[in-house]
C-alpha positions in Angstrom: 48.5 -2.1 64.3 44.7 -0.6 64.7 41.8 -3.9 66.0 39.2 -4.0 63.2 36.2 -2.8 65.2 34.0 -5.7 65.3 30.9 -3.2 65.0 31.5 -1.5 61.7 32.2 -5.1 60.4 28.6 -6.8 62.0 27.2 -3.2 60.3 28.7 -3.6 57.1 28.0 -7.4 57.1 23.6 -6.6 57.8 24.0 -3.7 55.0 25.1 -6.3 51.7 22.4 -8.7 53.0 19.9 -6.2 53.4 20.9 -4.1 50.3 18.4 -4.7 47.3 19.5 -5.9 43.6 20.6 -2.6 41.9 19.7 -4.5 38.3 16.3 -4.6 39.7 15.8 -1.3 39.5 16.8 -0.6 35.4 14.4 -3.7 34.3 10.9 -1.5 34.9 12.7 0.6 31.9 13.2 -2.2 29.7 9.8 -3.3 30.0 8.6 0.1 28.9 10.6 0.0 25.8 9.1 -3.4 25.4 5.8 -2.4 25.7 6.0 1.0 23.9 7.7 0.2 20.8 5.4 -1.8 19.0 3.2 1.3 18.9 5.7 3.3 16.9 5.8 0.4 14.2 1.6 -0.7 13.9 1.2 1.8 11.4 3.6 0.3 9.0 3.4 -3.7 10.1 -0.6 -3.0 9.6 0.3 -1.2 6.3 2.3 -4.1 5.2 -0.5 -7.3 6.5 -2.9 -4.8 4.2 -0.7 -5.0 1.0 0.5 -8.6 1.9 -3.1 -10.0 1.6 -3.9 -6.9 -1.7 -0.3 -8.9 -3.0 -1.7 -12.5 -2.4 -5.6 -11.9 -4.0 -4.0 -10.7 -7.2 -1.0 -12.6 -7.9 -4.2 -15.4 -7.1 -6.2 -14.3 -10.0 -2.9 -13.9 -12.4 -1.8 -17.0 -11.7 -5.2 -18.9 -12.0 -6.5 -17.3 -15.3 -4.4 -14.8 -17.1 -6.7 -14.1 -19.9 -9.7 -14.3 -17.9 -7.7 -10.6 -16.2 -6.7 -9.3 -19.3 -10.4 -9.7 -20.4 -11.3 -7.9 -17.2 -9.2 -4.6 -17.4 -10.2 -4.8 -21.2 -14.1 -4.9 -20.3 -13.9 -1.5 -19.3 -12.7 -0.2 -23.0 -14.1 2.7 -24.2 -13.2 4.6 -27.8 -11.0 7.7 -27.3 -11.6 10.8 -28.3 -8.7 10.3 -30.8 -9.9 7.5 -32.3 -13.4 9.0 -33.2 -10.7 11.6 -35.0 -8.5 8.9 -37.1 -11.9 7.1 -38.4 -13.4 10.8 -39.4 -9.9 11.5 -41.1 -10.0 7.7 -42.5 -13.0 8.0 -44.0 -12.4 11.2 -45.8 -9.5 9.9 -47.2 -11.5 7.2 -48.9 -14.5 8.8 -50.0 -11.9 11.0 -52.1 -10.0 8.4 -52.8 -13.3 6.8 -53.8 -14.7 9.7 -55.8 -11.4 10.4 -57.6 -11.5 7.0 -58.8 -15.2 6.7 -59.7 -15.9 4.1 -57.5 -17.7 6.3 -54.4 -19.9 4.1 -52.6 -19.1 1.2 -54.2 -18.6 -2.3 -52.4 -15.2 -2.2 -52.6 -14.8 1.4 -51.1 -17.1 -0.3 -48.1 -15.2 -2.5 -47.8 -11.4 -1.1 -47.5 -12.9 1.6 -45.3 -14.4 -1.4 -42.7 -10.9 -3.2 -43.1 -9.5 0.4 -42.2 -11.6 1.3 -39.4 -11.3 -2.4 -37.4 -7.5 -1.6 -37.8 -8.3 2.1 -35.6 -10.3 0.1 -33.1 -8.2 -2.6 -32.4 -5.0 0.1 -32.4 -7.2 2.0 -30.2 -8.3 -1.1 -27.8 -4.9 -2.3 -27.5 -3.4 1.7 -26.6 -6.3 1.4 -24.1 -5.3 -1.9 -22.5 -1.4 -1.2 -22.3 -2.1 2.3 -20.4 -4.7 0.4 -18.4 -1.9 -2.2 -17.4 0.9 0.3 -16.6 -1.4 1.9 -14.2 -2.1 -1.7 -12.4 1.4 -2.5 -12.9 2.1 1.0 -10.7 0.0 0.5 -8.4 0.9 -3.6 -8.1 4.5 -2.0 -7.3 3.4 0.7 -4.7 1.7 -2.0 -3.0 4.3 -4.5 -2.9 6.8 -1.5 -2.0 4.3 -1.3 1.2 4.2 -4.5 1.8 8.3 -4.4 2.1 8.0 -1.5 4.1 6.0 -3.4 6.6 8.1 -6.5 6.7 11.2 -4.5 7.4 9.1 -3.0 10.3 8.2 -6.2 11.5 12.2 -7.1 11.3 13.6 -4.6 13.2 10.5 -4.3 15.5 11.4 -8.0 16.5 15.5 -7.4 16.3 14.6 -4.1 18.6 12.8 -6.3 21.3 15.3 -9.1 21.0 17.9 -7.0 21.7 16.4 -5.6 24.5 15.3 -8.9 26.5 18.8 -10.0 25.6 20.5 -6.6 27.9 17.7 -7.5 30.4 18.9 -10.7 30.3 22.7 -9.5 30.6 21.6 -7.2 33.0 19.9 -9.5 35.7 22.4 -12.0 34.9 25.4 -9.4 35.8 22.8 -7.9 38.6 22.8 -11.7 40.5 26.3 -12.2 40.4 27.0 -8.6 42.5 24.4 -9.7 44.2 25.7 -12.8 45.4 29.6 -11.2 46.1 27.6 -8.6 47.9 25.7 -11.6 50.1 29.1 -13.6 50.4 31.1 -10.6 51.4 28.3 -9.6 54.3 28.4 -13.2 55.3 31.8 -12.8 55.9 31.7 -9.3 57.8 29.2 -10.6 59.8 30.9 -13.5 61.2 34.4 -11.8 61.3 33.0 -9.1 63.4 31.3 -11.9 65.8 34.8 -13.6 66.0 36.1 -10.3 66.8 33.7 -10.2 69.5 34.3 -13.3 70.6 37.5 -12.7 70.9 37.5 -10.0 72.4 35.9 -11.7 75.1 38.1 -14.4 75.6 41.4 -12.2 75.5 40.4 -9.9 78.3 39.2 -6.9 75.8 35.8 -7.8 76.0 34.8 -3.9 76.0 33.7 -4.5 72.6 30.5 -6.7 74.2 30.2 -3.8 77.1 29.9 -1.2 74.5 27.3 -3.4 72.4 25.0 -4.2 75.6 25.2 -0.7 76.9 23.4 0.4 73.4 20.5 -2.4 73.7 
């Protein structure tokens, strides 16, 4: 049966205590993902803060005074083109009417052609204000679905990092615990090898401590 030689153990022992943390050497990685990937999501997060406060200011102004909106979009009325067309065609029809009858230019014709004329305009205002709401309704929605956009961002932005710190956290955990085995197991190299030695010494085959002095 073959004598461990003391030296390769004393070596192997000053090797795990002098050997670095291998888990050190993957976190420098981690923190670059850390500190990269909140570049690839500010577009969108900023995109969605944007819409989030564009969300807030009018859903404020709906809530506080819903006419007082409706009044707004409608402020900016202005006849159409087709409009200008059904009164001409109106009008017409009720001069003939009128003059068939024998009663052109009379009150009465002034007055069914006003009655018909306020009907045009408020048909008219009212086609004006339901387009003009569909559009602010469209864009409402393209901002809120930016504002969803962003919030997802944010989400897996902050799931991405969590993740991460939570390998880097596996990782030096697991790192320590080799670490430690590796310290534990030189400890013991170290002092089997000086027992060897030791020994050695004290059983006559002290050649071992010849062979070590003759290399200082």
């Amino acid at each position: 049966m073959s004598t461990p030689n003391p030296f390769g153990q004393i070596g192997s022992g000053i090797y795990s205590l002098t050997e670095g943390n291998p888990a050190n050497a993957a976190q420098p990685y981690f923190n670059q993902i850390n500190s990269e990937l909140p570049g690839y999501y500010q577009p969108y997060t900023q995109g969605g803060q944007w819409a989030g406060q564009k969300l807030q200011d009018q859903f404020g102004n709906l809530l506080k005074n819903p006419g007082q909106f409706v009044n707004s979009v409608g402020s900016n009325y202005q006849q159409s083109p087709g409009f200008q067309f059904q009164v001409g065609q109106a009008t017409n029809a009720a001069n003939n009417a009128a003059a068939a009858g024998g009663m052109a230019g009379s009150p009465a014709e002034q007055q069914q052609l006003a009655t018909t004329v306020n009907g045009l305009a408020n048909q008219d205002y009212y086609q004006y204000l339901g387009s003009a709401l569909g559009e602010y309704n469209q864009g409402l929605a393209g901002t809120e679905n930016m504002y969803d956009v962003g919030a997802q961002s944010a989400n897996d932005l902050a799931t991405n990092i969590g993740q991460n710190l939570t390998n880097q956290g596996n990782l030096a955990y697991a790192g320590q615990i080799n670490q430690n085995q590796a310290v534990g197991g030189g400890i013991g190299s170290l002092i089997g090898g000086i027992g060897s030695l030791v020994s050695g010494a004290g059983t006559g085959t002290g050649s071992y401590i010849g062979n070590l002095l003759s290399h200082l």
